[in-house]
DRENLUMVO-404615 format. One line per 5 residues: their letters; for each residue x, y, z of C-alpha. Coordinates in steps of 0.5 Angstrom, whole numbers. Example, Ala and Ser with C-alpha at 12.3 -4.5 7.8 and 13.67 -1.06 7.14 Angstrom:
! residues 2
as	25 -9 16 | 27 -2 14;
This chain:
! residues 847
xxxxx	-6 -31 8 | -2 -36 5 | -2 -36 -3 | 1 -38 -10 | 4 -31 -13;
xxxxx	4 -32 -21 | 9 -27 -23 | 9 -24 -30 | 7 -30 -34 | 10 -30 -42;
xxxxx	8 -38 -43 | 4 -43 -39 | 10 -46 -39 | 13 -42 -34 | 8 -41 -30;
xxxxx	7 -48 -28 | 14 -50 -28 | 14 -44 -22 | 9 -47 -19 | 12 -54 -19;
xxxxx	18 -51 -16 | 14 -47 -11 | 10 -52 -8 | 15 -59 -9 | 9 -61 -13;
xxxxx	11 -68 -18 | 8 -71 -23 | 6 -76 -19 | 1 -72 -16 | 0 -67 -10;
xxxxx	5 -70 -6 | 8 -64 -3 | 14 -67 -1 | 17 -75 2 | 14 -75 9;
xxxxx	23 -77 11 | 24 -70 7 | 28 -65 14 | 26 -57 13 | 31 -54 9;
xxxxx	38 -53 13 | 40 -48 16 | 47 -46 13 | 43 -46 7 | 40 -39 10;
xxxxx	42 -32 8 | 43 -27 14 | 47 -21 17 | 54 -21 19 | 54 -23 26;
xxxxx	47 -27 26 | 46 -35 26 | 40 -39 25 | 39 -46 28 | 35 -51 25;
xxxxx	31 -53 32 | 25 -58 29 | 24 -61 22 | 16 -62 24 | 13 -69 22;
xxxxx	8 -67 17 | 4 -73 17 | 4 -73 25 | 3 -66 26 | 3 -61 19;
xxxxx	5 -55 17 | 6 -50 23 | 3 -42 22 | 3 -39 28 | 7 -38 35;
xxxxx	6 -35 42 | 10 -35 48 | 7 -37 55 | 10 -34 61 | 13 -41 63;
xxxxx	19 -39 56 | 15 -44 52 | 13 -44 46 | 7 -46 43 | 6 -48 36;
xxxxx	0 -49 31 | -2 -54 25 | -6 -50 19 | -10 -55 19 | -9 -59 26;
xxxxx	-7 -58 33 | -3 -55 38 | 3 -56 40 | 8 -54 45 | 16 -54 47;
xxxxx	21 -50 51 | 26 -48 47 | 34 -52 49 | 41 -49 49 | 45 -49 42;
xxxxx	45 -55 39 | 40 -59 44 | 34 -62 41 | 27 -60 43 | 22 -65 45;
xxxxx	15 -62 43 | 9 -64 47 | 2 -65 42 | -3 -61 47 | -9 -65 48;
xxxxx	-14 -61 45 | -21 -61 40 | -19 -55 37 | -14 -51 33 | -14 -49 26;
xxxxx	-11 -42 29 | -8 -37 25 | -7 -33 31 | -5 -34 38 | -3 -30 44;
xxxxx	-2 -32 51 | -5 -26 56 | -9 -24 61 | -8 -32 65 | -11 -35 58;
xxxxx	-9 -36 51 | -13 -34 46 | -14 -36 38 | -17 -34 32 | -19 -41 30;
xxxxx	-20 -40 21 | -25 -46 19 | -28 -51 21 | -25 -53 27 | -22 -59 30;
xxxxx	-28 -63 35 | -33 -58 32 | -30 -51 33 | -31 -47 28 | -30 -40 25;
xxxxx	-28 -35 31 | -25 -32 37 | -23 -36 43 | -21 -37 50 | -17 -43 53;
xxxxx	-16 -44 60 | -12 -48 65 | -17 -48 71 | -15 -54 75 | -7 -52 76;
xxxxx	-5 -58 72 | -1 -54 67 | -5 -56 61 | -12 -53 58 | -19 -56 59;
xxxxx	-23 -50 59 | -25 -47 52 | -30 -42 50 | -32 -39 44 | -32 -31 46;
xxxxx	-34 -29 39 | -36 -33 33 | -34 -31 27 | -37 -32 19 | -35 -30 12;
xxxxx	-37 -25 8 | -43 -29 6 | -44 -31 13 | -42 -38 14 | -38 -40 18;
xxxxx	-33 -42 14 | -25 -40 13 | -20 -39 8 | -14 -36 7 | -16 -29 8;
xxxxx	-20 -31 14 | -18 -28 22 | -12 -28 23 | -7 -26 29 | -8 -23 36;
xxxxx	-4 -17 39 | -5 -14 46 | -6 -6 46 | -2 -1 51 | -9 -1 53;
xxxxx	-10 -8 54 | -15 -9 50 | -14 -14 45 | -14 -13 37 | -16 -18 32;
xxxxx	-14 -17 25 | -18 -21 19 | -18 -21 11 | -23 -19 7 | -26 -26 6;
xxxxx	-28 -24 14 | -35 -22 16 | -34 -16 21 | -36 -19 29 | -43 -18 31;
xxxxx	-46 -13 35 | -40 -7 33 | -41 -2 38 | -44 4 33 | -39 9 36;
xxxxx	-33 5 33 | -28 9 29 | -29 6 23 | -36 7 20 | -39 10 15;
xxxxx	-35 7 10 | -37 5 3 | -35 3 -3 | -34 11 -6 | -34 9 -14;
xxxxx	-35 15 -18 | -35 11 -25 | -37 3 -26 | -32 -2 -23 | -30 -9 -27;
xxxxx	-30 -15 -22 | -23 -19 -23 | -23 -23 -29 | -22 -30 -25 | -28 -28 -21;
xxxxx	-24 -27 -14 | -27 -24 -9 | -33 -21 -13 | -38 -18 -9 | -34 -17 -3;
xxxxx	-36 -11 0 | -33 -5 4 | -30 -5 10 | -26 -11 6 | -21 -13 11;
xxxxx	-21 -10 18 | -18 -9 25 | -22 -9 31 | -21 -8 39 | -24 -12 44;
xxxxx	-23 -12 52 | -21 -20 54 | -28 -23 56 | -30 -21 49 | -36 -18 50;
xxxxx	-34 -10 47 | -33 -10 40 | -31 -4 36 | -29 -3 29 | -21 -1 30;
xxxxx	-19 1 22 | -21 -3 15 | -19 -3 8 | -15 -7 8 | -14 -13 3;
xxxxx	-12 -20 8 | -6 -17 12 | -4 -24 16 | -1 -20 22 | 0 -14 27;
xxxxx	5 -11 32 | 5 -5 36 | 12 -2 38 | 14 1 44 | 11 8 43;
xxxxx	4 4 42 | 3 5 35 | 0 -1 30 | 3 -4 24 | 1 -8 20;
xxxxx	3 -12 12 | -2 -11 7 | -2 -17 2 | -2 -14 -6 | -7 -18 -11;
xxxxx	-1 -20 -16 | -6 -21 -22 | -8 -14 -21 | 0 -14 -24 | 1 -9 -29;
xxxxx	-6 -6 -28 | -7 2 -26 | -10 -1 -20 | -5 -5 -18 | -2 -4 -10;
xxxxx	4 -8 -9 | 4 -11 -2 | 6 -5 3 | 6 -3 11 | 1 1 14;
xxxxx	1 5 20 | -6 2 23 | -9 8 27 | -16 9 29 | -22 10 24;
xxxxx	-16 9 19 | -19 7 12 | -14 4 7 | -18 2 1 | -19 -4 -1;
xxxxx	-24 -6 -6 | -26 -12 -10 | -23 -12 -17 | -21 -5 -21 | -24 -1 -15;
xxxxx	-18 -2 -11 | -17 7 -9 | -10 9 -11 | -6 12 -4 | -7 20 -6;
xxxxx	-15 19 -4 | -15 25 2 | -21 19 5 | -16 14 5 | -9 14 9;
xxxxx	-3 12 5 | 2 6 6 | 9 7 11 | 13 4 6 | 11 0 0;
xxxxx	15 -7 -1 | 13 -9 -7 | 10 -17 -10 | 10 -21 -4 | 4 -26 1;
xxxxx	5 -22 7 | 6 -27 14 | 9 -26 20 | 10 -19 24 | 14 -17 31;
xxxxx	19 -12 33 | 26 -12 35 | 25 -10 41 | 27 -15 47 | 31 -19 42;
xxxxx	39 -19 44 | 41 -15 38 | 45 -10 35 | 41 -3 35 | 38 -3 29;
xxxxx	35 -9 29 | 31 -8 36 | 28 -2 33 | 27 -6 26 | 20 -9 25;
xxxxx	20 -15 22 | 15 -18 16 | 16 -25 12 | 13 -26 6 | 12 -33 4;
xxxxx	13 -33 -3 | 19 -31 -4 | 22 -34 2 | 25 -26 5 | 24 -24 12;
xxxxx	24 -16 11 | 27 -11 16 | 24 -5 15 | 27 1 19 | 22 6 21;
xxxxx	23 13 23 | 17 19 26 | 15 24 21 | 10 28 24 | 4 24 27;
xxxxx	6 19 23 | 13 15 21 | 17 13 14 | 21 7 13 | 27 3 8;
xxxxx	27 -4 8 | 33 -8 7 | 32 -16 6 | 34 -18 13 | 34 -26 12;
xxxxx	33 -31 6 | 33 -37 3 | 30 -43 -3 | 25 -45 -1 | 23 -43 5;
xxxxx	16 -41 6 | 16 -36 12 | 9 -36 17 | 10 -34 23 | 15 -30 28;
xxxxx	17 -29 34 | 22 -25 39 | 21 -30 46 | 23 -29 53 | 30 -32 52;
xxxxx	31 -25 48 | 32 -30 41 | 28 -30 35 | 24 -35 33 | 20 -37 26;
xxxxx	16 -43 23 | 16 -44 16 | 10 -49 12 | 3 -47 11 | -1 -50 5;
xxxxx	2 -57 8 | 9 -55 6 | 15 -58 10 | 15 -54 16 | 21 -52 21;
xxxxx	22 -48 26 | 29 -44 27 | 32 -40 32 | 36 -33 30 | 41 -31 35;
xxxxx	47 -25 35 | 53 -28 37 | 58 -21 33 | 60 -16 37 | 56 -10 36;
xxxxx	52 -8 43 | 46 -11 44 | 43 -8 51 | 36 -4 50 | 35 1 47;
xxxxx	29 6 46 | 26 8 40 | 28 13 35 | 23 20 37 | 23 27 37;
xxxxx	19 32 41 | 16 34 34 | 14 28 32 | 12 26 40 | 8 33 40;
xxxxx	4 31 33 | 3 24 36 | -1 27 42 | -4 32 38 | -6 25 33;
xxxxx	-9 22 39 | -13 28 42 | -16 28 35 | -17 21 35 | -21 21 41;
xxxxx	-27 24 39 | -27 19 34 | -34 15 32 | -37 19 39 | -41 26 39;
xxxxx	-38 32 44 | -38 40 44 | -31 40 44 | -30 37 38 | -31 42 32;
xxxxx	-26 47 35 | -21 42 38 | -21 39 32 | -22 45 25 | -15 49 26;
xxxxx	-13 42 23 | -16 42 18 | -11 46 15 | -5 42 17 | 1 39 13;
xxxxx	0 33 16 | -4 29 13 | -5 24 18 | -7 30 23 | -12 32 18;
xxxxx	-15 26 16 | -16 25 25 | -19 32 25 | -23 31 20 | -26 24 23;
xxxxx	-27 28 29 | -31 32 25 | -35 28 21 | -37 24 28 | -41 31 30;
xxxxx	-48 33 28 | -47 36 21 | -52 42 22 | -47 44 27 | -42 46 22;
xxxxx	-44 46 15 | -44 54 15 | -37 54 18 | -34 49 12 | -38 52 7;
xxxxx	-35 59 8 | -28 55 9 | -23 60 6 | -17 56 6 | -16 51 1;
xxxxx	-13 45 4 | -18 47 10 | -23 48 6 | -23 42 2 | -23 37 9;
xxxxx	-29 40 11 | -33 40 5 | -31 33 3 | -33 32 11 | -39 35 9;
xxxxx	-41 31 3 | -39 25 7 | -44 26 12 | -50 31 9 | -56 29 5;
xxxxx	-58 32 -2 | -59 38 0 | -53 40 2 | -50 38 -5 | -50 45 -9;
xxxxx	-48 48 -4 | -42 44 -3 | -40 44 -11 | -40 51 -11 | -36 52 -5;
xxxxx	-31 47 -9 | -32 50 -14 | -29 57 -11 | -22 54 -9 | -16 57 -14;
xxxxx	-15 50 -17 | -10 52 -22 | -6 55 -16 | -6 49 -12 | 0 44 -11;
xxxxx	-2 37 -14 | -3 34 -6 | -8 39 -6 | -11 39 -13 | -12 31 -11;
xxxxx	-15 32 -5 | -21 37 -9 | -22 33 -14 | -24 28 -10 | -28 32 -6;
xxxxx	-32 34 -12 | -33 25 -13 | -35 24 -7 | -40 30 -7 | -43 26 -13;
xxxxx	-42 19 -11 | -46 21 -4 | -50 27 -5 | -53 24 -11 | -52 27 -19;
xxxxx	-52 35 -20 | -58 38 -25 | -57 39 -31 | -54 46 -32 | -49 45 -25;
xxxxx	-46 38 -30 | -45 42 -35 | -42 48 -32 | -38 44 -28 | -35 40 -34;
xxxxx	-34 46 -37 | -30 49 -30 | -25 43 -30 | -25 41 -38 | -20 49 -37;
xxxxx	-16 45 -33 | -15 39 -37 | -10 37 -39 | -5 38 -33 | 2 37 -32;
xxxxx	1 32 -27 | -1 25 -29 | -5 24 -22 | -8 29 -23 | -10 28 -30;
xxxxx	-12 21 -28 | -18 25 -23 | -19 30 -29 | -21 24 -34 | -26 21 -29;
xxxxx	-29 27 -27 | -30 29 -34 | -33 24 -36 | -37 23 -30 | -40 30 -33;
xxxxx	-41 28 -40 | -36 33 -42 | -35 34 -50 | -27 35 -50 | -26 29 -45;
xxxxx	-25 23 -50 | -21 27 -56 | -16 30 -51 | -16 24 -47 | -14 20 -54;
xxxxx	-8 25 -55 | -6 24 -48 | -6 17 -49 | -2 17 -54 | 4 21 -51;
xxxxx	3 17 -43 | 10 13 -42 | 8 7 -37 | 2 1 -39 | -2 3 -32;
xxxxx	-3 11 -34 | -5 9 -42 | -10 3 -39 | -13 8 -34 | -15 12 -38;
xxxxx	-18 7 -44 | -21 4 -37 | -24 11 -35 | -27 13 -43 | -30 6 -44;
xxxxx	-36 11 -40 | -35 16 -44 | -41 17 -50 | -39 24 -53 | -34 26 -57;
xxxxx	-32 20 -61 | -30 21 -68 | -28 14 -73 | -21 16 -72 | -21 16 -65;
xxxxx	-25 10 -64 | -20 6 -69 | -15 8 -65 | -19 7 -58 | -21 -1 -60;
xxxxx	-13 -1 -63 | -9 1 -56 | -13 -6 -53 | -11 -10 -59 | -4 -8 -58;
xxxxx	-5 -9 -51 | -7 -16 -52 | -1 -17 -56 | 5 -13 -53 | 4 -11 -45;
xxxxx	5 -15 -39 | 1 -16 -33 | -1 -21 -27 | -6 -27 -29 | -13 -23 -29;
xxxxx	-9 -17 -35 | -11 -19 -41 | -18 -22 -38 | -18 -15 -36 | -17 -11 -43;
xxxxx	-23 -16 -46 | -28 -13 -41 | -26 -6 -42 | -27 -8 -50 | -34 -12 -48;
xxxxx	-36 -5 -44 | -34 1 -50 | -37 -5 -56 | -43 -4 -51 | -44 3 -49;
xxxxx	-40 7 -55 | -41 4 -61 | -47 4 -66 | -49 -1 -71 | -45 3 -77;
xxxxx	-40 5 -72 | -39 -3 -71 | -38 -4 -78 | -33 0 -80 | -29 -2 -74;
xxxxx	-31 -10 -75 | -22 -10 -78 | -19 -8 -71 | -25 -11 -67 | -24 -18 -70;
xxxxx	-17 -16 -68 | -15 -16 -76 | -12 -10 -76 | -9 -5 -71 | -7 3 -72;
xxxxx	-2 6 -69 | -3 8 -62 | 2 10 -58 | 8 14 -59 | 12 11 -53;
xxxxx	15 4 -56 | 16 0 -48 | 11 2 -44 | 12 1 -37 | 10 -2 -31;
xxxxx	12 -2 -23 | 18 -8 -23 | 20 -6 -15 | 21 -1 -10 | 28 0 -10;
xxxxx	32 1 -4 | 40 2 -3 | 40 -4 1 | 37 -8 -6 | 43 -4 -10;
xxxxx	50 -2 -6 | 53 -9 -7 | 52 -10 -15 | 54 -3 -17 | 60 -4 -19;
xxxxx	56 -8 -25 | 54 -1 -27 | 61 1 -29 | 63 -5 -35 | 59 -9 -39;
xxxxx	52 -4 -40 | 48 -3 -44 | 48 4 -47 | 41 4 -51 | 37 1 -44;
xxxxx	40 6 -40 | 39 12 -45 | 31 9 -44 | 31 9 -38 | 32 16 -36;
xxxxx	27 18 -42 | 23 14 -38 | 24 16 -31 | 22 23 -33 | 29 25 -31;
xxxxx	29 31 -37 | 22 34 -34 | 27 37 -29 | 33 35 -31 | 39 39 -37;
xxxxx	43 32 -39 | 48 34 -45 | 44 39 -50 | 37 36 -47 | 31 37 -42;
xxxxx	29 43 -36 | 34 47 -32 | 29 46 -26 | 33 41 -22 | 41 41 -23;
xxxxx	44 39 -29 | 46 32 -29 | 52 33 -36 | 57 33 -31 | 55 30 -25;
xxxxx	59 22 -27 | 65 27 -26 | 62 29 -18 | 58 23 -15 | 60 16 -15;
xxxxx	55 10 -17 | 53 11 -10 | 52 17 -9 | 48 17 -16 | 43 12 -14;
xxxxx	43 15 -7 | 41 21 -10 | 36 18 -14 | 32 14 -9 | 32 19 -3;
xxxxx	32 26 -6 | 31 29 1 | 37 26 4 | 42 32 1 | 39 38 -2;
xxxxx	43 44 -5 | 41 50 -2 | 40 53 -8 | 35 49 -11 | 31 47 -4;
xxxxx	25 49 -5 | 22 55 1 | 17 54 6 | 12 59 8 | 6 59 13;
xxxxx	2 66 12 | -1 68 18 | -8 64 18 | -4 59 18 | -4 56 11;
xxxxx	2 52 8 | 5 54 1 | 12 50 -1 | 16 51 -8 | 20 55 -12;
xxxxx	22 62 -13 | 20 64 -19 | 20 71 -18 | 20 77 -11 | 20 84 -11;
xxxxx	19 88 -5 | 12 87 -4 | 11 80 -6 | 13 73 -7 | 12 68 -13;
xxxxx	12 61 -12 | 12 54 -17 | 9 50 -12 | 12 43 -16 | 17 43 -22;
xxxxx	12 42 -28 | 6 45 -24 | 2 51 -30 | 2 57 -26 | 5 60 -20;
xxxxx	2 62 -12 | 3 69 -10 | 4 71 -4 | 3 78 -1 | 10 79 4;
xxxxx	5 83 9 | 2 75 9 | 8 72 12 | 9 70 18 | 14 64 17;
xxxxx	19 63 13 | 25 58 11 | 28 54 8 | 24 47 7 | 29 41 9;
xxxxx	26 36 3 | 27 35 -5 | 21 37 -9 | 23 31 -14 | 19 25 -12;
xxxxx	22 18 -11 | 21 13 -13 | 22 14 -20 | 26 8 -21 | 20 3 -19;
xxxxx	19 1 -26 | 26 0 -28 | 29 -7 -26 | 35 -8 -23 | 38 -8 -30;
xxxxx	35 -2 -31 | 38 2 -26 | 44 0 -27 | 44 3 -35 | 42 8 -32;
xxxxx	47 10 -27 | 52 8 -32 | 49 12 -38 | 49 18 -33 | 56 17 -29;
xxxxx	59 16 -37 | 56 23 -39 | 51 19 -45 | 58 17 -48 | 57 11 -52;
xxxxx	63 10 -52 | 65 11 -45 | 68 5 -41 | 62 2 -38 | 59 0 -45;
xx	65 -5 -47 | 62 -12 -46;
């Protein structure tokens, strides 16, 4: 749950300084903070306009430790748990008045989760428990009518990944009651999944689904922790049916329905994976049936595109995720009822992302709703009384527990959530789907197959499960005579899911017939990973299919995407390509950010053919220049030696060795790399983050960093700036004489928001119901040719007697998120250089 985040460490110093800071550790030892010491005041946190915070309880941390959870009861009390102790429990008073906190009377405690439901209350007890309760799901009673608890039974004993009962801090954590009041459990990937899972659960058939050998994390963290790594599971109250909701998480420490029934929940990052290619920052996740998310221990984590996977609602960025719950029943404006809140502990923010349907699945922004130093947040709460409430502490910090009330002017009745009948219909379909999920039924297939073939992924992806839950032999014939792509690619990646050995020739040809120079690059991610899983599951092809298979590929590498350039290396090496290890060094040499040059150093360590002494100087030299001049979490440069240890082992021959002995002594480096500052993901950025500094970005700039961070954005690749880059997009000389700061950044971080009409792109749906967006590149009478992204190589045609859609797409083919790995700095030069024309002597960049 609870940990130290390092960040990117330059000196010990730093690091331990920043720790000493964090914790309140002193030189005198661990003690964390004077026992007299009150939580931090009030008037000392940030909120909104309009909002006030109250200080109720500074916890004695010698009597009653440091509180991580909080639950309602229905007499408007509230209970409170001790990480390492007891419960407790306070019925909040008036402004200004003081609680009086009753200690409950109870052998047990150690709870991360509560919930008061069903007459009971309900724990997730996480280690070894006081008056001997260990790790596990129970229920507490008040059977006598005495208002205090004296039953207490264990509904479901849990243990850790290796089968003790022990817990830790990515142990269960909380409870939520369902819409179909059943109740949800949410563990870490430290937890062992319950015993006696029904086999029908919609999670299943996982694995772990590498292609390539994985390296655990250099310190060791959760080596050989397998899938399904952290998990969701659904049980009615007794405790007595266990099902496997979702997995693939990492250790979210919270969850929460909103009204229309859907699940969230905040997934926690690895921070010493920082800088790494599979770094995934801390994000929040529509938790839906069979949903898999894919954590995996070490550099196995799978990036967000994988089509066996569903990606994040919205990334947040560095955190240690806590406490989550909507807004809803608060006494607060609109906005903030919808919102749903998350803490991060690290830091001491509590966030409120903004969430809104698109499709069967939802969007979001965030914006930092609360904060202060220190205050490190656990868990929240909107009570009965229509107020907020949340605790600080954990790791036996200081503990609080404060009030948030509205007292502005705005209207605060109830409001419903934001829906549509398009996104209300898509969830339905969502659902129908999901119903046949883990179970056989005749219906299944033909229910779900048109969906193969949806635009939506989250609709894909249930159908998809559908499917693989019903006997292969019933619609192998059907996927591998698929001829829509998007659909196709579905079923055979189903197929190699759920087949056996005999089946894989067959799905490789058939993989092998789809137009992939013609597919967007959402589709060309989702074949290329089909193609992976047909060799991870199925088994390796034979000789003469490897080879031309390698040879089928290697025509596509490299490509204009880098995602797709990442999959293409993998493949190919996978496949014992000749070409893959000089074209992979040129690609190298020309890849702008830190995590794509690692990614394919990572990949080639496999790689046996192609080598040539210049090649491998210059392979062996990228990790001496890494080791010196890139950046990253605790574990990068422990991961840049392990990548060094396994090509030392698995390329180089003795001769080789010794000519290379220089720069693998770390003597001698050659050059590598064109770009002179590699990138990485510094934050997600929202306007929330930037509109109150943007008046920075018009004095004291610095020109040289701006004209960097266009160049590094790949603003160009679209873009004409002066007498530089593409005319794909608008042309952005003159746009400082246009737009304001705001509109500028406003265009950068949500493309969609305002899109010209003569560079939206258009959508067609043909008459079998395939999808195909992009840009005009040319039409006549009979057909239309489209670029289906802006750097794609090749163009779709489309036969006009084909189409039975066609309009105009309300969303930009420009991504966001391209200034993810610009800092706040970084941003600001940017819509300086951009606002002055690239003038250097433009106002903005007079100090």
């Amino acid at each position: 749950m609870i940990r130290a985040m390092t960040p990117f460490p330059s000196t010990r110093r730093i690091v331990v300084t920043w720790l000493i800071l964090l914790l309140g550790l002193s030189a005198g030892g661990l003690g964390v903070r004077a026992a007299d010491e009150a939580a931090t005041p009030a008037d000392q946190v940030s909120v909104p306009p309009g909002f006030e915070v109250e200080l109720l309880y500074s916890v004695p941390k010698e009597e009653q430790g440091s509180w991580v959870s909080l639950a309602s009861d229905p007499k408007g009390r509230i209970l409170a748990c001790d990480q390492y102790g007891g419960l407790y429990r306070f019925t909040p008073g008036a402004p200004g008045e003081a609680i009086q906190v009753e200690t409950l009377d109870l052998k047990i405690g150690m709870s991360q989760g509560m919930l008061y439901a069903f007459d009971s209350l309900y724990l997730t007890v996480n280690g070894t428990g006081l008056g001997g309760h260990g790790l596990g799901f129970y229920r507490l009673r008040d059977t006598n009518g005495d208002d205090q608890f004296d039953e207490v039974t264990l509904l479901k004993e849990f243990t850790d990944n290796r089968g003790r009962r022990s817990g830790g801090e990515h142990g269960p954590h909380a409870i939520v009651k369902g819409p179909d009041d059943m109740l949800y459990i949410v563990a870490g990937n430290n937890t062992g999944t319950p015993a006696g899972l029904d086999p029908e659960s919609p999670h299943r058939n996982f694995a772990e689904d590498h292609l390539l050998p994985r390296r655990p994390d250099g310190r060791g963290h959760n080596t050989g922790v397998m899938a399904p790594g952290g998990w969701i599971a659904r049980t009615d109250r007794d405790g007595n049916e266990w099902t496997l909701f979702c997995a693939g998480f990492r250790n979210p420490y919270d969850i929460a329905f909103d009204p229309l029934g859907e699940l969230f929940a905040y997934d926690a990052d690895m921070e010493w994976d920082v800088g790494a290619p599979w770094y995934r920052p801390t994000r929040v996740n529509l938790a839906v049936s069979g949903a898999e998310f894919g954590w995996r221990y070490g550099t196995g984590k799978w990036p967000a595109y994988y089509p066996d996977s569903l990606p994040a609602v919205v990334d947040i960025g560095l955190g240690s995720p806590t406490g989550v719950t909507f807004g809803y029943g608060a006494r607060f404006p609109a906005a903030f009822q919808r919102a749903c809140f998350i803490n991060d502990w690290t830091f001491g923010k509590m966030y409120a992302v903004h969430l809104t349907p698109k499709g069967a699945a939802y969007e979001g922004t965030f914006e930092t709703f609360l904060s202060a130093k220190p205050l490190p947040l656990t868990d929240v709460i909107i009570h009965s009384d229509g107020h907020m409430y949340f605790a600080i502490g954990g790791r036996k910090t200081q503990s609080g527990l404060y009030r948030v009330r509205y007292t502005g002017s705005e209207s605060t009745e109830p409001v419903s959530p934001i829906d549509t009948t398009e996104a209300w219909k898509a969830r339905k379909l969502r659902h129908e789907l999901e119903s046949f999920h883990g179970r056989r039924d005749p219906k299944a297939v033909e229910t779900a197959w048109p969906h193969l073939n949806s635009r939506d992924r989250f609709l894909r992806y249930a159908a998809r499960l559908a499917i693989e839950a019903q006997d292969p032999q019933a619609w192998r014939n059907r996927a591998l005579n698929e001829r829509r792509p998007t659909a196709a690619i579905q079923a055979l990646l189903a197929l190699a899911r759920t087949g056996n050995k005999d089946y894989q020739m067959q799905v490789l040809q058939a993989l092998a017939r789809l137009p992939l120079t013609q597919l967007s690059e959402e589709q060309s991610l989702e074949a290329l990973r089909a193609f992976q899983v047909a060799f991870i599951r199925l088994g390796p092809p034979p000789s003469d299919a490897r080879i031309g298979l390698g040879r089928h590929l290697d025509a596509l590498y490299p490509s204009q995407s880098m995602l797709v350039n990442r999959e293409l290396c993998q493949l190919l090496t996978y496949l014992e390509s000749e070409t893959v290890v000089p074209k992979t060094m040129k690609l190298l040499a020309a890849t702008p950010t830190q995590e794509d040059q690692m990614h394919f150093v990572f990949v080639l360590r496999n790689a046996k053919k192609g080598w040539t002494t210049d090649l491998l100087k210059a392979y062996f030299s990228w990790m001496n220049l890494a080791g010196q001049a890139y950046k990253g979490g605790a574990s990068f440069e422990m991961f840049v030696n392990h990548i060094r240890e396994d090509a030392d082992k698995n390329i180089l021959n003795a001769g080789q060795r010794l000519a290379l002995q220089p720069i693998l002594e770390r003597k001698e480096t050659v050059h590598v790399v064109e770009t002179a500052q590699p990138r990485q993901y510094v934050h997600n950025w929202q306007m929330s983050d930037l509109e109150a500094v943007l008046d920075e970005s018009l004095r004291g700039r610095d020109f040289e960093q701006g004209k960097a961070a266009v160049r590094d954005t790949a603003c160009l690749s679209c873009h004409r700036f002066k007498d530089q880059g593409s005319l794909i997009g608008p042309d952005l000389t003159g746009a400082g004489n246009r737009f304001s700061p705001r509109d500028l950044l406003e265009s950068i971080i949500e493309p969609s928001k305002v899109v010209s009409d003569q560079y939206a792109p258009v959508r067609i749906l043909t008459l079998d119901d395939e999808e195909v967006m992009g840009n005009i590149e040319k039409e006549d009478k009979a057909t239309i040719e489209l670029r289906l992204h802006p750097l794609a190589p090749s163009t779709v045609t489309v036969p006009k007697n084909q189409i039975k859609v066609r309009e105009q797409a309300d969303v930009s083919l420009m991504p966001s998120g391209l200034i993810s790995v610009l800092s706040r700095d970084e941003v600001l030069d940017l819509i300086a250089y951009l606002r002055a024309g690239g003038d250097p002597n433009d106002a903005a960049f007079k100090k």
